[in-house]
Backbone as ProteinMPNN parsed JSONL, in Angstrom:
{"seq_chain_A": "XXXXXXXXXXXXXXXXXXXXXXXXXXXXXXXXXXXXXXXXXXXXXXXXXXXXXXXXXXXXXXXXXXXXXXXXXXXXXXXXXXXXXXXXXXXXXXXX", "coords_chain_A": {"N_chain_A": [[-26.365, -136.539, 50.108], [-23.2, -134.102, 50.203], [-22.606, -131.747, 50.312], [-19.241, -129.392, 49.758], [-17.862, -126.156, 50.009], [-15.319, -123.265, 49.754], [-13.778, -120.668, 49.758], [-11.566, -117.356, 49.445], [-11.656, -114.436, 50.017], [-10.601, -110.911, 49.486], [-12.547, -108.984, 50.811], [-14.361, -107.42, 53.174], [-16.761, -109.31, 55.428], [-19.173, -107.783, 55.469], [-19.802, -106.345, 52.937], [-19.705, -108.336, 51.455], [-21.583, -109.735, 52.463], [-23.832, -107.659, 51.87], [-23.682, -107.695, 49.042], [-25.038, -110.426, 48.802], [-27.263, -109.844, 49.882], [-28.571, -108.551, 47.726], [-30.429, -110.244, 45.947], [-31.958, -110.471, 43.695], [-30.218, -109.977, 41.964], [-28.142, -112.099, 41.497], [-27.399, -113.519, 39.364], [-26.123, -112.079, 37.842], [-23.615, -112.285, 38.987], [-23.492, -115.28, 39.877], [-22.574, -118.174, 38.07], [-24.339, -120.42, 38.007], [-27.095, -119.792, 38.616], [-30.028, -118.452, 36.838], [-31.752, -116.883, 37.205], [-33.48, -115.023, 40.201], [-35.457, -114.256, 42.69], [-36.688, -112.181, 45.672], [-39.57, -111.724, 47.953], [-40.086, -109.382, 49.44], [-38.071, -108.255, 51.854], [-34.253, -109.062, 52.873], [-33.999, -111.784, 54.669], [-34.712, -113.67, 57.528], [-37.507, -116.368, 56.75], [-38.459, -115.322, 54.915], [-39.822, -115.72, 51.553], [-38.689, -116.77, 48.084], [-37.622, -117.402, 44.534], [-35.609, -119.175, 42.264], [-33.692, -119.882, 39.439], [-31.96, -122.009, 37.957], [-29.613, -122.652, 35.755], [-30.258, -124.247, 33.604], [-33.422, -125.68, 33.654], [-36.37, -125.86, 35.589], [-37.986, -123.094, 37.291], [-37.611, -123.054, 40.839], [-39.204, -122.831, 44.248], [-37.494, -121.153, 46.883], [-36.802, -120.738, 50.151], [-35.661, -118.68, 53.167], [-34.245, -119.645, 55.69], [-32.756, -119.391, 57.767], [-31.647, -115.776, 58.787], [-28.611, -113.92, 58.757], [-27.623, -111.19, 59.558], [-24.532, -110.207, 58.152], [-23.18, -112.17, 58.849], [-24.413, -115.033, 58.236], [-26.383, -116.72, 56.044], [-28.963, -118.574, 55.341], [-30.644, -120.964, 53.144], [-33.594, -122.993, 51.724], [-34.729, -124.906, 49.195], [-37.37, -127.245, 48.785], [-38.398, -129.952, 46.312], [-40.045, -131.802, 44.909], [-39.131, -135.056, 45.064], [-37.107, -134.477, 46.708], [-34.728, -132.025, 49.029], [-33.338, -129.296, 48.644], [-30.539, -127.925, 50.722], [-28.505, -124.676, 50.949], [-25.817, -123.095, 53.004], [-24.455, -120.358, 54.154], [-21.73, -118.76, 55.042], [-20.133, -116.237, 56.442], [-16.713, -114.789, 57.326], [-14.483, -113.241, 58.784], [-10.714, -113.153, 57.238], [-7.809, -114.325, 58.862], [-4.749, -113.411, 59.224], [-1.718, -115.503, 59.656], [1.182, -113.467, 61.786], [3.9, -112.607, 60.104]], "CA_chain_A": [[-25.083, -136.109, 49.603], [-23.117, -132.834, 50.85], [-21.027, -131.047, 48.872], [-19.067, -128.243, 50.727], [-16.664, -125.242, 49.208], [-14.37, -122.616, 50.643], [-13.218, -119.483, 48.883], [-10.981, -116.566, 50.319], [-11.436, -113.224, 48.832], [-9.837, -109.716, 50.353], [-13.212, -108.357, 51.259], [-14.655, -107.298, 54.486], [-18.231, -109.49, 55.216], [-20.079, -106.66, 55.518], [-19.583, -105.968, 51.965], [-20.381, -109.71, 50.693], [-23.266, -109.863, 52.914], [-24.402, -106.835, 50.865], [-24.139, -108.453, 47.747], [-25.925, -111.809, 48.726], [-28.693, -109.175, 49.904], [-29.191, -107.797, 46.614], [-30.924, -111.48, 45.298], [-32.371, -110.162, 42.297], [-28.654, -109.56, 41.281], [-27.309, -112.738, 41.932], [-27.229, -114.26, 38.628], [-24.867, -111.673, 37.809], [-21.998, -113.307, 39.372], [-23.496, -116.676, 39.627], [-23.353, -118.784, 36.663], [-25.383, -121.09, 38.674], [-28.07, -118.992, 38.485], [-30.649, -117.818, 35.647], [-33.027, -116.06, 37.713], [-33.775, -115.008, 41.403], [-36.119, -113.17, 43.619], [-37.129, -112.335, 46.561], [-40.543, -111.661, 48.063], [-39.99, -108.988, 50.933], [-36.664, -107.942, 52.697], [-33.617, -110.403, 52.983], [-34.456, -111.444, 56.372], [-35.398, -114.965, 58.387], [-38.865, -116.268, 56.688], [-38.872, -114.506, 53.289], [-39.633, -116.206, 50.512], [-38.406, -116.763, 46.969], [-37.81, -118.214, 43.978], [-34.388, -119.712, 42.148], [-33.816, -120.648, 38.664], [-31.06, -122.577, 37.565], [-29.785, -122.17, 33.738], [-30.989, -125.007, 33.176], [-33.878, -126.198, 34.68], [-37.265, -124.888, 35.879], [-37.852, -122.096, 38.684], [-38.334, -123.43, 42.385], [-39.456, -121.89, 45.889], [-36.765, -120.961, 48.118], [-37.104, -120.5, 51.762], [-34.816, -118.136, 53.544], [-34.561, -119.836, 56.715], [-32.206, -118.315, 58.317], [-30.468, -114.824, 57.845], [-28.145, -113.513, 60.194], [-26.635, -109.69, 59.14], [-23.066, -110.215, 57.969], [-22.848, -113.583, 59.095], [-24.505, -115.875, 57.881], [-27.399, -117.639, 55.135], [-29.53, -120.863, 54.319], [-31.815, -120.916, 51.898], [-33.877, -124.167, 51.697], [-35.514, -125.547, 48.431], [-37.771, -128.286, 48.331], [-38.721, -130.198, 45.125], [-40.578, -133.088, 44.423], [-38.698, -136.049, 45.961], [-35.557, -133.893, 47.698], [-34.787, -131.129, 48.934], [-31.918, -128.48, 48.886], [-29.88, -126.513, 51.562], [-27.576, -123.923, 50.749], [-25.266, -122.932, 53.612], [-23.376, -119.502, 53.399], [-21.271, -118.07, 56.29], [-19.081, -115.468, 55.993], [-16.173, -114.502, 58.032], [-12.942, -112.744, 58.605], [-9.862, -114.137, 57.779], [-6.716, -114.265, 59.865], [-3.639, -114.128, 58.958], [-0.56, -114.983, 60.659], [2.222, -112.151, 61.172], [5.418, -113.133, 59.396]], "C_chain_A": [[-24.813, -134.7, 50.121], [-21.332, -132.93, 50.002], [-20.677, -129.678, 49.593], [-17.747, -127.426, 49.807], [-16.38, -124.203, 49.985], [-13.814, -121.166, 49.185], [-12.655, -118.401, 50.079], [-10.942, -115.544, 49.11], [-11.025, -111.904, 50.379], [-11.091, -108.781, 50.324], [-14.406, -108.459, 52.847], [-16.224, -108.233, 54.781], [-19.185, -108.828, 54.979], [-20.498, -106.32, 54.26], [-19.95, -107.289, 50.92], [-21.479, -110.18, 50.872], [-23.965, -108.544, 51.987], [-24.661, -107.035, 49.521], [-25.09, -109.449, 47.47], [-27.042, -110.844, 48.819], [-29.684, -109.031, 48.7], [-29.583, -109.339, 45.626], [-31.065, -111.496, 43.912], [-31.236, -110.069, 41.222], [-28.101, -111.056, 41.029], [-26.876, -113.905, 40.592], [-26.393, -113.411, 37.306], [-23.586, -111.653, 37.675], [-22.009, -114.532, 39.566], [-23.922, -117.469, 38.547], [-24.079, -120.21, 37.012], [-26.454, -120.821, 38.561], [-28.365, -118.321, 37.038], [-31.264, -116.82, 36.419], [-33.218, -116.429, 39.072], [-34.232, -113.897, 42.257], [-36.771, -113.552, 44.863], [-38.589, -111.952, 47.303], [-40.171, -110.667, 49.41], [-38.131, -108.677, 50.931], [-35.74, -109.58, 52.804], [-32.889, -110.739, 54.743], [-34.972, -113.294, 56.594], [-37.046, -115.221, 57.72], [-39.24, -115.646, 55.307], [-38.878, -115.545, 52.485], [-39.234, -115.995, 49.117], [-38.191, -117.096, 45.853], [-36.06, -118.361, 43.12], [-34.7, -120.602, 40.548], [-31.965, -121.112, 38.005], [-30.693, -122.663, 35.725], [-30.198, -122.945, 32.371], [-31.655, -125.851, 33.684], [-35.138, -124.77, 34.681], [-37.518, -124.153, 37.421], [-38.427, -123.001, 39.868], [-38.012, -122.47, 43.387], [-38.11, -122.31, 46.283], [-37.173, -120.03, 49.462], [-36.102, -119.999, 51.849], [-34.997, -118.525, 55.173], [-33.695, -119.779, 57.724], [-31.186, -116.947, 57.85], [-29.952, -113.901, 58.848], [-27.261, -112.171, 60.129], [-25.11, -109.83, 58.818], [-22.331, -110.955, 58.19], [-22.975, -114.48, 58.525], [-26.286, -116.075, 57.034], [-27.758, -118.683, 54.996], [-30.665, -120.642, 53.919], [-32.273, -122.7, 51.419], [-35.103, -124.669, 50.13], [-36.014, -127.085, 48.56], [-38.337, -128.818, 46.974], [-39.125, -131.445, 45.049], [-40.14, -133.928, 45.71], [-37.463, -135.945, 47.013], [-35.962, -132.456, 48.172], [-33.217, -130.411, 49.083], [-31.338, -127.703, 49.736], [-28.927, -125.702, 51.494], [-27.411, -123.242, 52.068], [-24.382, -121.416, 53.067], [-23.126, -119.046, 54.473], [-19.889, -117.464, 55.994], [-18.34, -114.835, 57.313], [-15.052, -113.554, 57.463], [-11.934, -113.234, 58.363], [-8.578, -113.52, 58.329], [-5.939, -114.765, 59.333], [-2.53, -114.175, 60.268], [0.281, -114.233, 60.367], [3.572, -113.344, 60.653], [6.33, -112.415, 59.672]], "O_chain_A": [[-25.767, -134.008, 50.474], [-20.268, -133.407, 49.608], [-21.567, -128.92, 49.981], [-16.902, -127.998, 49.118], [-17.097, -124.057, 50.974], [-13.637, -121.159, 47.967], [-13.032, -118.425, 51.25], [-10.527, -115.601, 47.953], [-11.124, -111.983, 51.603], [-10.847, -107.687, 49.814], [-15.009, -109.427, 53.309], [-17.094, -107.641, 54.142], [-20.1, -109.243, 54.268], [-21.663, -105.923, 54.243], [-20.401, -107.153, 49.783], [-22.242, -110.781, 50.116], [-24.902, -108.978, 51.317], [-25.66, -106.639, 48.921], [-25.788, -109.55, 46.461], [-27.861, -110.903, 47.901], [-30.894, -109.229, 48.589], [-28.956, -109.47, 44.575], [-30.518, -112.248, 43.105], [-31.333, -110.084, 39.994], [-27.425, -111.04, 40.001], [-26.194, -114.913, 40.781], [-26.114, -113.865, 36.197], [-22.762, -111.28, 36.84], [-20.953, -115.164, 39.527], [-25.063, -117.578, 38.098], [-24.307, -121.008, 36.103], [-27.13, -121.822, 38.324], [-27.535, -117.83, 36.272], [-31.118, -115.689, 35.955], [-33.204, -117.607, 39.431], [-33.608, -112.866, 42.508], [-37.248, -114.641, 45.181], [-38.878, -111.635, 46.15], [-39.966, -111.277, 50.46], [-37.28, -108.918, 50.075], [-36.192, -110.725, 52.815], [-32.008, -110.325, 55.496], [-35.544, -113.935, 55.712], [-37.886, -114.395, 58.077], [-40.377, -115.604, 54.838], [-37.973, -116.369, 52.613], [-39.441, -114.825, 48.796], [-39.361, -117.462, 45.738], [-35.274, -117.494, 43.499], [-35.493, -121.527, 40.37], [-31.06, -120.322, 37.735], [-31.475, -122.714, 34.776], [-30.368, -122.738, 31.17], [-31.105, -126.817, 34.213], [-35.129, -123.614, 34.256], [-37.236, -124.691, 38.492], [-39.521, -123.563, 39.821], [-37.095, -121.655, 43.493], [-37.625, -123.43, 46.124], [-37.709, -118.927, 49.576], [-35.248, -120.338, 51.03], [-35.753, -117.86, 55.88], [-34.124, -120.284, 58.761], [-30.315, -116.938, 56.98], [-30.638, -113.237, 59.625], [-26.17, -112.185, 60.7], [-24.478, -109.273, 59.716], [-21.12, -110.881, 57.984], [-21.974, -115.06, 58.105], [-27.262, -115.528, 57.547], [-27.127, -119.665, 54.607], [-31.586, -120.088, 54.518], [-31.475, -123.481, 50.902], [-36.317, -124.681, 50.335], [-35.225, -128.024, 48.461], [-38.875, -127.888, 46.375], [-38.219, -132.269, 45.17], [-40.484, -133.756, 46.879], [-36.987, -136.776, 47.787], [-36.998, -131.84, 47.92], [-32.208, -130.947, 49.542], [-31.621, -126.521, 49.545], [-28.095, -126.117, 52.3], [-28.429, -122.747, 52.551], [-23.822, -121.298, 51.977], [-24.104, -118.788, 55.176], [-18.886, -117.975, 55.496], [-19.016, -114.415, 58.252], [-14.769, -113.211, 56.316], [-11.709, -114.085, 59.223], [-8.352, -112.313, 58.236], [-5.89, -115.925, 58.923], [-2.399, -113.479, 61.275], [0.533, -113.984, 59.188], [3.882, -114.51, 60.901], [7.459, -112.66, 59.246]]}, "name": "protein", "num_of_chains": 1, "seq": "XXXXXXXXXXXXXXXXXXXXXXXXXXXXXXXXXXXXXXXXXXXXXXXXXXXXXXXXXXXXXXXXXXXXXXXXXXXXXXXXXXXXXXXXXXXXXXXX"}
């Protein structure tokens, strides 16, 4: 299954990639999230862990992380596993 979402906010990537950085934070602004850390720098290869608000903590993989671009963070669990996708851009408008 693949489940995909889209949001447009009036800030620069640079500045959202700075937020995703800060992991330990992220349950903050996600009510997805109970709990999350990272092991190391938020970087290609780090590991971590991910708890959901309901539900018990699992490993996440940071398997790729690309400065102001882009994220995937890979949980496996038992009989599945999870990939979270995050890529952040500019957007473009047209002139009017």
């Amino acid at each position: 299954m693949q489940v995909e979402s889209r949001i447009t906010i009036s800030v620069p990537p640079e500045k959202v990639f700075e937020i995703y950085a800060d992991v330990g934070r992220w349950k903050v602004w996600d009510p997805d999230t109970k709990e999350s850390s990272i092991e190391g720098p938020f970087q290609t290869g780090s590991k971590g862990r991910i708890t959901p608000p309901k539900g018990m903590s699992v490993p996440m993989d940071f398997i790729s992380v690309v400065p102001n671009q882009s994220f995937t963070v890979e949980s496996k669990i038992s009989f599945f596993r999870m990939v979270f996708e995050h890529e952040l851009g500019p957007v473009h408008t047209a002139d009017t």
